[in-house]
C-alpha positions in Angstrom: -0.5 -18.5 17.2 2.3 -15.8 17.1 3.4 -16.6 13.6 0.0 -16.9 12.4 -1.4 -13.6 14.0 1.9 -12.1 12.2 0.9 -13.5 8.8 -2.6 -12.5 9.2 -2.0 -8.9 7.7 0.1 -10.1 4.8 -3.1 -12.5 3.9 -5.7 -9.8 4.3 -3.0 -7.4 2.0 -2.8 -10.0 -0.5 -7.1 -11.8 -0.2 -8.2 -8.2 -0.5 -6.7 -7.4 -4.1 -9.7 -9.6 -5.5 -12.2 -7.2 -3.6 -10.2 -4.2 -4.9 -10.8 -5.5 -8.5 -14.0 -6.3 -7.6 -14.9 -3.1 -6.4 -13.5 -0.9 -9.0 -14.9 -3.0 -12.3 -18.4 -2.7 -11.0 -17.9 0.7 -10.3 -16.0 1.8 -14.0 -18.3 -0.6 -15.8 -21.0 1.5 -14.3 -19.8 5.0 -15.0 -17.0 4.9 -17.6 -18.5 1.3 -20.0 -15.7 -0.7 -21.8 -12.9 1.8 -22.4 -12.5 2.6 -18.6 -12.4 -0.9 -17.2 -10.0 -1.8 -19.8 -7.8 1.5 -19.0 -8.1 -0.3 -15.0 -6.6 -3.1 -16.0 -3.8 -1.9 -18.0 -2.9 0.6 -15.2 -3.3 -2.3 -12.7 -0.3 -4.3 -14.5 1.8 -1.3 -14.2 1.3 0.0 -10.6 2.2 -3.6 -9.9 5.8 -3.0 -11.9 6.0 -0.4 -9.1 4.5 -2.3 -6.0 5.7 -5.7 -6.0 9.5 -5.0 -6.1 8.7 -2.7 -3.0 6.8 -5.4 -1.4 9.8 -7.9 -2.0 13.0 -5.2 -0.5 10.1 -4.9 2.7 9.9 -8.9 2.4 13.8 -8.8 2.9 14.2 -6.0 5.3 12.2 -8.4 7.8 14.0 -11.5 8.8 17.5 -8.1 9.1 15.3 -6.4 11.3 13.5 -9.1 13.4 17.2 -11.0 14.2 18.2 -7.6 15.3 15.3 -6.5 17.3 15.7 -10.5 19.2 19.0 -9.4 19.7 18.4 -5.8 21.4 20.7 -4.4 18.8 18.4 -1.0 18.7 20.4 1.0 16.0 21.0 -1.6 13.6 17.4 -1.8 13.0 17.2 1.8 12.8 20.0 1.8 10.5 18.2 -1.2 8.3 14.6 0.4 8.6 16.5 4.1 7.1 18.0 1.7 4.7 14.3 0.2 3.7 12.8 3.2 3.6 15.3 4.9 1.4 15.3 2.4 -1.5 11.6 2.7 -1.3 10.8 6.4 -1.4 13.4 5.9 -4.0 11.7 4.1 -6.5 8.4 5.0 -6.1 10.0 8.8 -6.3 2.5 -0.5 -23.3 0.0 -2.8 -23.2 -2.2 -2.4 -26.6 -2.8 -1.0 -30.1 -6.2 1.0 -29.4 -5.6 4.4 -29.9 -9.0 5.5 -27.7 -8.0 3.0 -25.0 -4.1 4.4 -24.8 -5.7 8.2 -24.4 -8.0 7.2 -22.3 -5.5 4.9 -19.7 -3.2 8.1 -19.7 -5.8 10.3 -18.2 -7.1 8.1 -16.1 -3.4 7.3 -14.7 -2.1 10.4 -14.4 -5.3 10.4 -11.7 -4.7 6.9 -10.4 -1.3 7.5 -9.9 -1.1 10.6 -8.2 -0.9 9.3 -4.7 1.9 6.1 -5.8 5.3 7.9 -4.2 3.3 7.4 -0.5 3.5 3.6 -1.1 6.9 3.5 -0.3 6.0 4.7 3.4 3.1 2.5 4.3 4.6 -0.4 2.6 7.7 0.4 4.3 6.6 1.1 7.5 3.7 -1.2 7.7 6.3 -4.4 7.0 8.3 -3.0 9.9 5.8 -3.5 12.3 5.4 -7.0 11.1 9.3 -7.7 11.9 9.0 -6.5 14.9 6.7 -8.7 16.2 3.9 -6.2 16.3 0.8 -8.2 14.6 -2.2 -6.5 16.0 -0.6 -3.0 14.1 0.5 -4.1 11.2 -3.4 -6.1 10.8 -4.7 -2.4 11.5 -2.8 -0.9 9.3 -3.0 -3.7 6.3 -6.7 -3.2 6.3 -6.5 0.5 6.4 -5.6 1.4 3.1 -7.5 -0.8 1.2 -10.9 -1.8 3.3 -11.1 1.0 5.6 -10.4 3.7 2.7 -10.1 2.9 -0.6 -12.9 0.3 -1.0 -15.7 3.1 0.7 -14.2 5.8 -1.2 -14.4 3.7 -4.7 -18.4 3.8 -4.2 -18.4 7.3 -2.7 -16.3 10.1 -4.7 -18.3 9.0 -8.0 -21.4 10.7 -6.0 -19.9 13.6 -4.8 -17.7 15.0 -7.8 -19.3 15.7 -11.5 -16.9 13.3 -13.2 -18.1 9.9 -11.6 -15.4 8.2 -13.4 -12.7 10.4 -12.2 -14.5 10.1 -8.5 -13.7 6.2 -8.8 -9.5 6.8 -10.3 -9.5 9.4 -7.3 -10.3 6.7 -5.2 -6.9 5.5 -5.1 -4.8 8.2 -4.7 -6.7 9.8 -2.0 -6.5 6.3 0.3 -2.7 6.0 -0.5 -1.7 9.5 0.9 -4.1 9.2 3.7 -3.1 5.9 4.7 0.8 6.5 4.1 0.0 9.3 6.3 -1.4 7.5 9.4 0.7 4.7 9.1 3.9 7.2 8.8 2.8 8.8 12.2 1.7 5.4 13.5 5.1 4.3 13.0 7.3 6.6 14.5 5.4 7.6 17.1 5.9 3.8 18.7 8.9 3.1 17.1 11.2 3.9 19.9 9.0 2.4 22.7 9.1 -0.8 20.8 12.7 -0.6 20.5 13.4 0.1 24.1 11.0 -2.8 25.1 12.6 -5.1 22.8 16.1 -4.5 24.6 14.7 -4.9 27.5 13.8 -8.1 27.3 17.3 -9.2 25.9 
């Protein structure tokens, strides 16, 4: 039960892309026709170049973290969580010939990109909690950004700005700064406690 309740957030982070596609398609088709679900799916492909080699240092930084946190060894989790996080932050800080699609895709991501140097953080952070054995957390915070904000906010900025199609490529940015920022307080505000409680039991 452990190891499943700690995989439960990585399968809710990865089951919840298809809603996410889901979401946004209906949404574009809706407001923005052909041009802006195709401009989704090209920008898709590329926050993914950005994403998943984030997602696979985190992946990394877990089984260095958790063997350290068994072994009450405090500051060489600190020191391989400030590691993480740095090559993170640090690389967050093409597809066709269609001349209307490629002008349209660059507005739109220029929008749907805005928010993409917070992923470092929650991604970071959020896999942290994961190592260190904290599954009820890192659940929270895996549905955070994507059910609890971005999906709602997907059907609700189109209704409250005069560009409906920029309300649903605002969608995204808005959910990854607010989220980074929850999970970014989240994070270091039990971070120490979890620490001390670790060592304790060693």
């Amino acid at each position: 039960l452990p190891v499943l309740a700690l995989g439960i957030s990585s399968f809710v982070m990865l089951s919840t892309e298809s809603l996410l596609s889901i979401s946004f398609s209906s949404s574009l088709a809706r407001y923005g026709g052909d041009v802006a679900v195709g401009a989704m799916t090209v920008i898709t492909s590329a926050s993914q170049l950005c994403t998943m080699p984030i997602s696979g240092i985190c992946q990394g930084g877990q089984p260095v973290m958790s063997f350290n946190f068994g072994a009450g060894k405090k500051d060489r989790v600190k020191q391989a969580f400030r590691f993480q996080l740095t090559l993170c932050l640090s690389y967050t800080s093409i597809f066709t010939s269609d001349a209307a699609l490629i002008d349209y895709t660059t507005w739109a991501m220029r929008i749907y990109m805005a928010g993409i140097f917070s992923t470092g953080v929650q991604i970071a952070c959020q896999q942290s909690f994961m190592a260190l054995g904290q599954a009820k957390v890192s659940l929270l915070l895996a549905c955070l950004r994507k059910i609890i904000l971005l999906i709602p906010l997907i059907f609700i900025l189109p209704h409250l700005l005069p560009n409906p199609v920029f309300g649903v490529f605002l969608a995204e940015p808005v959910s990854d700064i607010l989220a980074a920022t929850i999970t970014t307080i989240t994070f270091f505000s039990r971070f120490n406690g979890i620490l001390e409680r670790g060592a304790a039991k060693v």
